[in-house]
C-alpha positions, 0 to 999 in steps of 0.5 A: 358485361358478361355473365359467370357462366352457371356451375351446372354441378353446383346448380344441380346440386342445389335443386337436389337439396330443395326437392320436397315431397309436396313437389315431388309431383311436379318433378315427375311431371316436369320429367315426364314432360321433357321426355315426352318432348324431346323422344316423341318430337320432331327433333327426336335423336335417333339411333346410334345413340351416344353418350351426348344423348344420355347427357341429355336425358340427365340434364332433363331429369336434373333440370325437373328437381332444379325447377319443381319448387317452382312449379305450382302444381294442383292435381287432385290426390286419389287412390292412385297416389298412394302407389307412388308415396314409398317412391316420392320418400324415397327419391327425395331421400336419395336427392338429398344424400346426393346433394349432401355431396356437393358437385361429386355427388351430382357427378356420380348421379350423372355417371351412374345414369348415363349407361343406362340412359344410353343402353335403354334408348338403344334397346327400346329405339324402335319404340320411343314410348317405351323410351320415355317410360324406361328412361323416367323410371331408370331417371328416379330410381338413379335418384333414389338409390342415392350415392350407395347405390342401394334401392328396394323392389318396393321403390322400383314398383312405386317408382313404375306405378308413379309413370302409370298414375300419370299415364292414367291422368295424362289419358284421362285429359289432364295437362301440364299447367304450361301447355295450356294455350289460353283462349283470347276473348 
């Protein structure tokens, strides 16, 4: 017997709406992540960059707020989170607005980030580490500026020093709970 085949919009829409606050540090991390993953790996995409790998760094950032309520995430919060709060409020805001509108409102958070998704990995091709830190920041801000596509300088800046906090704490030996190798006796 086969299975229905998954309403990604629906699905999408769904994990919009679940997106809390508490998790938000998990969403970011799932994000940052699989960009990490997918444009510093050895199957990275290479220019000229289309609008399929656009859709794929959509479907990144749709599967991070898909899947942040599962993830339990222990950081210890310090002063470098605090930078980050005005974003955390304001993405999970736009998430919810966006869901609000079901499968169109996932449809125009897509359109709306495809271009720019497109366009940044374009213009930073020779520097994919420039890539995962303009496509996580334009990835939230997308989010956060909901369907009216209205956002603050404030949000932009919180949402550039939430990628420093992790840069910081990634430098600093931190590792995804799901990339730690378990060590056999």
């Amino acid at each position: 017997m086969n299975a229905a085949p998954v309403d990604w919009q629906s699905h999408s829409a769904e994990g919009l709406a679940r997106l809390r606050v508490e998790a938000m540090p998990a969403m970011e991390l799932i994000y940052l992540d699989a960009l990490a993953v997918h444009l510093l790996g050895p199957d990275a995409p290479t220019a000229p960059y289309t609008v399929e790998h656009g859709a794929a760094i959509a479907s990144l950032l749709l599967r991070a707020a898909a899947d942040s309520a599962a993830v339990d995430l222990v950081v210890e919060p310090d002063d470098r989170d605090a930078a980050a709060a005005a974003a955390r409020t304001a993405i999970v805001d736009g998430a919810h607005r966006f869901a609000g509108r079901g499968g169109h409102g996932v449809h125009q958070l897509v359109t709306r980030f495809l271009g720019a998704a497109v366009g940044e990995l374009e213009r930073l091709k020779d520097t994919p580490e420039a890539q995962v830190a303009s496509l996580f920041h334009y990835g939230l801000l997308a989010i956060a500026s909901g369907p009216q596509n209205q956002t603050t300088a404030e949000t932009a800046e919180s949402i550039r020093a939430t990628f420093h906090v992790w840069d910081e704490r990634i430098g600093d030996g931190f590792v995804p709970p799901w990339r730690v190798v378990a060590l056999r006796e």
